[in-house]
SEZA-572451 format. One record per residue (C-alpha): x, y, z; residue number from 1. Coordinates in nm, 3 decimals, always signed. Example, Ala and Ser with C-alpha at 12.3 -4.5 7.8 and 13.67 -1.06 7.14 Angstrom:
// SEZA-572451
<atom xx="+1.230" yy="-0.450" zz="+0.780" num="1"/>
<atom xx="+1.367" yy="-0.106" zz="+0.714" num="2"/>
This chain:
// SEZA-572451
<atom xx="+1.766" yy="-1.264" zz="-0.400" num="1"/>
<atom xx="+1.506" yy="-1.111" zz="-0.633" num="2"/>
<atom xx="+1.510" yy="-0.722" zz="-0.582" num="3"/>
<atom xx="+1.206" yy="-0.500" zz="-0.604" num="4"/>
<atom xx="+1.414" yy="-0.167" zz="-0.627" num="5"/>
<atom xx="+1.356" yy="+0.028" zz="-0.952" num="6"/>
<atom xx="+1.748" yy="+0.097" zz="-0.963" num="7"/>
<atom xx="+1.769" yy="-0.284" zz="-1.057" num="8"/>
<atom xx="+1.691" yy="-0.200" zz="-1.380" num="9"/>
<atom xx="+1.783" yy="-0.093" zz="-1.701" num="10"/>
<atom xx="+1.769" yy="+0.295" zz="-1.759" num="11"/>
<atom xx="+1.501" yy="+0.289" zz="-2.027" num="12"/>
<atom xx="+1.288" yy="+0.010" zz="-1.820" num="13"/>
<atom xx="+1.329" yy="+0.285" zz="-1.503" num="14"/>
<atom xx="+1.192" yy="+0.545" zz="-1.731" num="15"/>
<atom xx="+0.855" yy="+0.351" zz="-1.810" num="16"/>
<atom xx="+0.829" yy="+0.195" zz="-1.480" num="17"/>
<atom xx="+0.810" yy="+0.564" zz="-1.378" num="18"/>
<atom xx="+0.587" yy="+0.706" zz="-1.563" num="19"/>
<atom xx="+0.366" yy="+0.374" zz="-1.541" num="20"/>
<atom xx="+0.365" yy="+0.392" zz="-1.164" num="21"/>
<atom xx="+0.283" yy="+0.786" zz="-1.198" num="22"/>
<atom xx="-0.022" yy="+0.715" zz="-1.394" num="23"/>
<atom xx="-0.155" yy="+0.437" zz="-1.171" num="24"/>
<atom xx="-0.162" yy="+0.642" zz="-0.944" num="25"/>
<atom xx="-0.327" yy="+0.925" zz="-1.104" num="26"/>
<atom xx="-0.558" yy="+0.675" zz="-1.193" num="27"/>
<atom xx="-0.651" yy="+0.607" zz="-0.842" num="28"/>
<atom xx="-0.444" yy="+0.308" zz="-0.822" num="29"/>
<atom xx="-0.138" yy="+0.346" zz="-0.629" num="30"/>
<atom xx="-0.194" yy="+0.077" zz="-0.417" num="31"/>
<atom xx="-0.028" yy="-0.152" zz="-0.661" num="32"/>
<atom xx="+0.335" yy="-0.232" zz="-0.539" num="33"/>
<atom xx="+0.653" yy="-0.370" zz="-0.693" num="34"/>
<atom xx="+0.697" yy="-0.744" zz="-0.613" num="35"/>
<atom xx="+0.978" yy="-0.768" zz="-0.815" num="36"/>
<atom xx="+1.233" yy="-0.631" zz="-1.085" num="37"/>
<atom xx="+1.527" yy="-0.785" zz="-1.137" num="38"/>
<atom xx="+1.590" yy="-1.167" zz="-0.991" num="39"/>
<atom xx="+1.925" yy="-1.399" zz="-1.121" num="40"/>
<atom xx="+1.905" yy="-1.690" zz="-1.362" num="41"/>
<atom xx="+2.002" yy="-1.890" zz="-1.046" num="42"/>
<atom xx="+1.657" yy="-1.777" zz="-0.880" num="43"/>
<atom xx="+1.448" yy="-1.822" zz="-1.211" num="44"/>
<atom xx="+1.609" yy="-2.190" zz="-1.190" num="45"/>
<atom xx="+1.465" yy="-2.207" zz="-0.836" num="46"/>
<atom xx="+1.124" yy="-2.073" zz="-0.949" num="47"/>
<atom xx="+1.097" yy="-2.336" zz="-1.246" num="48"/>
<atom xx="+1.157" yy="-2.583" zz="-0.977" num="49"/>
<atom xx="+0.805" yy="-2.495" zz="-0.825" num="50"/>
<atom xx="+0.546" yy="-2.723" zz="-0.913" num="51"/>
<atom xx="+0.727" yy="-2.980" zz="-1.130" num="52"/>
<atom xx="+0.985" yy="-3.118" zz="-0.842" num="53"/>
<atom xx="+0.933" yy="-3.253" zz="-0.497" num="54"/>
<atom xx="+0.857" yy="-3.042" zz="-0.223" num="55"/>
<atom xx="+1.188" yy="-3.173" zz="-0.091" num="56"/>
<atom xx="+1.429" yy="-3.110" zz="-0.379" num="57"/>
<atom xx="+1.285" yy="-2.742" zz="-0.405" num="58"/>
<atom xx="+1.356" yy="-2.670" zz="-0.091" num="59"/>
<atom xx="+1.717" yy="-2.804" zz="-0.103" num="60"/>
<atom xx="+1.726" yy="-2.554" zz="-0.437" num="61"/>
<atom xx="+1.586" yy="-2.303" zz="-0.194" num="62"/>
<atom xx="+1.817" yy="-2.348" zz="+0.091" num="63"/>
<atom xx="+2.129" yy="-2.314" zz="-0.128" num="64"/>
<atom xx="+2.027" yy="-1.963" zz="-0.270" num="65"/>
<atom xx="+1.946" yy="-1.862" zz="+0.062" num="66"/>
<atom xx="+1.577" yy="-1.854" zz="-0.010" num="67"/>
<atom xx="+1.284" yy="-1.936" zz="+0.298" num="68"/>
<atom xx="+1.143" yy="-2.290" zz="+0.275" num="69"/>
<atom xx="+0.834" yy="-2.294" zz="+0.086" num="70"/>
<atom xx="+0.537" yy="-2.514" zz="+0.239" num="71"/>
<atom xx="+0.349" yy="-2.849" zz="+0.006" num="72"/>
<atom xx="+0.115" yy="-2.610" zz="-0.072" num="73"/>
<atom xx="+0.339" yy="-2.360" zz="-0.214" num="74"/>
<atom xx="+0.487" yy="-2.607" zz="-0.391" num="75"/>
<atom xx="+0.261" yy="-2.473" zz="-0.725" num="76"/>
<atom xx="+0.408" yy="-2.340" zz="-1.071" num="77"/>
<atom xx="+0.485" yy="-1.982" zz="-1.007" num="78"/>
<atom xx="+0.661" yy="-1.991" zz="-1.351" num="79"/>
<atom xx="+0.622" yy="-2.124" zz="-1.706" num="80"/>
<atom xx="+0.958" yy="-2.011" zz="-1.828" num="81"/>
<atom xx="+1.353" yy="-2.121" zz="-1.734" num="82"/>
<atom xx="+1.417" yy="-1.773" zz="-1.922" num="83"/>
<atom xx="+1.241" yy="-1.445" zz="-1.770" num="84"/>
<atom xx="+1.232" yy="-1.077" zz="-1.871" num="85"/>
<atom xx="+1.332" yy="-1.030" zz="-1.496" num="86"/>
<atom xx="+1.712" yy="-1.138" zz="-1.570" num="87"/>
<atom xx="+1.751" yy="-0.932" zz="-1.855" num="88"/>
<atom xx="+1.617" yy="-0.584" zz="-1.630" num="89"/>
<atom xx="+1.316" yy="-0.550" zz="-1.826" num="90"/>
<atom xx="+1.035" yy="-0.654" zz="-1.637" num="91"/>
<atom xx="+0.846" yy="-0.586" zz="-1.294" num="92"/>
<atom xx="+0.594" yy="-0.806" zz="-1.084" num="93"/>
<atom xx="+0.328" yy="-0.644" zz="-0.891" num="94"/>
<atom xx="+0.047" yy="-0.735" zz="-0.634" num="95"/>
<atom xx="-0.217" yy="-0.498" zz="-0.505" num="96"/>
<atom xx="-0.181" yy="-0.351" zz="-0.171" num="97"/>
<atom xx="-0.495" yy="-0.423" zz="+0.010" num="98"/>
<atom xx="-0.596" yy="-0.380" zz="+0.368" num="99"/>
<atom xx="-0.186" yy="-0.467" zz="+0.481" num="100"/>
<atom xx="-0.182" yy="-0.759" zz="+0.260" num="101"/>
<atom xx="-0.084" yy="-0.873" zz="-0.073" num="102"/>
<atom xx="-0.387" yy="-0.957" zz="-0.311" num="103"/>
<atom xx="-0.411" yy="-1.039" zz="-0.669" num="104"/>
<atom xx="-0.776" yy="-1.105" zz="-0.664" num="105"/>
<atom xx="-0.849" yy="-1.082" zz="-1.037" num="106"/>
<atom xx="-1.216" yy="-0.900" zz="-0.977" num="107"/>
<atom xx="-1.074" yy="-0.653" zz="-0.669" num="108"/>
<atom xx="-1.219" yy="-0.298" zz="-0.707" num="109"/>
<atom xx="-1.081" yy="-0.091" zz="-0.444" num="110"/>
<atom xx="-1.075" yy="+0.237" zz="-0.647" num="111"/>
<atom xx="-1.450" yy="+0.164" zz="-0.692" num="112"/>
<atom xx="-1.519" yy="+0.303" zz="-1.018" num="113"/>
<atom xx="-1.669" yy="-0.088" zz="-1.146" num="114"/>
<atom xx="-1.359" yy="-0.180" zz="-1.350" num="115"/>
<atom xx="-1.120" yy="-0.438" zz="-1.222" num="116"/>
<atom xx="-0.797" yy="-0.304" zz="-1.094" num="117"/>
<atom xx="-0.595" yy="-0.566" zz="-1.263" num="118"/>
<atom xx="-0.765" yy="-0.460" zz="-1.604" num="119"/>
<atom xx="-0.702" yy="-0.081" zz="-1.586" num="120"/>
<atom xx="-0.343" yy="-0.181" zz="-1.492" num="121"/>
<atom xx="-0.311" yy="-0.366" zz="-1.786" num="122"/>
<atom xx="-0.446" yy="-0.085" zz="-2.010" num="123"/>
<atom xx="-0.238" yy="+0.157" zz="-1.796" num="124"/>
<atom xx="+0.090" yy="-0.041" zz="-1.889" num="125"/>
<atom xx="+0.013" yy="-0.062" zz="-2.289" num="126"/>
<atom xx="-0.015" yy="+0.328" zz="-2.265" num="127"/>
<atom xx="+0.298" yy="+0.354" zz="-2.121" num="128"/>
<atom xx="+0.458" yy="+0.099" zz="-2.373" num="129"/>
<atom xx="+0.514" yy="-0.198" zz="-2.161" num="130"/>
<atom xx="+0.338" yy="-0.536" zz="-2.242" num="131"/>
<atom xx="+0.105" yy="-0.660" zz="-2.005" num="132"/>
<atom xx="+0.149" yy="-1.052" zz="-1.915" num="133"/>
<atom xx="-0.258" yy="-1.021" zz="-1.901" num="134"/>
<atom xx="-0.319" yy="-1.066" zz="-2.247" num="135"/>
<atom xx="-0.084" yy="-1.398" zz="-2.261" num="136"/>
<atom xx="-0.215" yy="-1.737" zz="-2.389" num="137"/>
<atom xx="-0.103" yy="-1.810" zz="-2.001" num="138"/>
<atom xx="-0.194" yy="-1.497" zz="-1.870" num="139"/>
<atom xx="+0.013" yy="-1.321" zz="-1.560" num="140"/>
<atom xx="-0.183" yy="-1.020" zz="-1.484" num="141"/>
<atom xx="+0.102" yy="-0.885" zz="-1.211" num="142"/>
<atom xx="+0.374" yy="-0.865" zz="-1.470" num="143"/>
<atom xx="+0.461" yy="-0.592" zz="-1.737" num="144"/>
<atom xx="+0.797" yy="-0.600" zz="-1.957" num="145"/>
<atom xx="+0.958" yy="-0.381" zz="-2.182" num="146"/>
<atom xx="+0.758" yy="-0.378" zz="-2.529" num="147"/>
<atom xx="+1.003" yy="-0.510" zz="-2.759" num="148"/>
<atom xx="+0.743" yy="-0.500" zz="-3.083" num="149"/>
């Protein structure tokens, strides 16, 4: 099962994730939380499933890794690659922590200072030398990775 514990990763991702999550919240964002760090190839498989098989066989997929059943309308593209960062160590999912719930509204404010949280968490993450999945052609504003350029 996917983990969301920063020990899950390598050293020098722990280091970054660190001092990333330090300056969110300095930033008046610590209400983003971890979603996920490292998660098997057998997962990722599972993931990839999403979206481009039946609602039936990803379940099945599901059920053997010990994963919950997912509902028909769950049953969306949650990833674009069989490969991920997350296997290697190197990258970290977040959502924003808002009122109890998970949110990844892409225009939420809740440190009201008229920027969108999602943005200044991107920015955040380049300053701390992780890439941002924002700025992709397919963008996925809750996930930073190592910066390997």
């Amino acid at each position: 099962m996917a983990s969301r514990s920063i020990q899950d990763l390598t050293p020098r991702m722990q280091e970054r994730i660190t001092a990333f999550e330090a300056a969110l919240a300095a930033a008046g964002l610590g209400h983003f939380r971890r979603s996920c760090t490292y998660r098997s190839q057998a997962e990722q498989n599972v993931l990839w499933l999403q979206g481009r098989k039946s609602l039936r066989d990803v379940n099945a997929a599901r059920q053997a890794l010990g994963l919950p059943a997912i509902t028909e309308a769950q049953n969306v593209r949650v990833t674009w690659r069989t490969v991920s960062v997350h296997t290697s160590r190197e990258a970290v999912d977040y959502y924003i922590l808002r009122d109890g719930r998970a949110d990844w509204d892409l225009k939420v404010d809740v440190n009201q200072n008229d920027i969108p949280d999602w943005e200044e968490f991107g920015r955040i993450a380049w300053a701390c030398g992780l890439e941002w999945g924002g700025t992709w052609d397919r963008p996925d504003r809750p996930h930073v990775q190592w910066r390997y350029a």
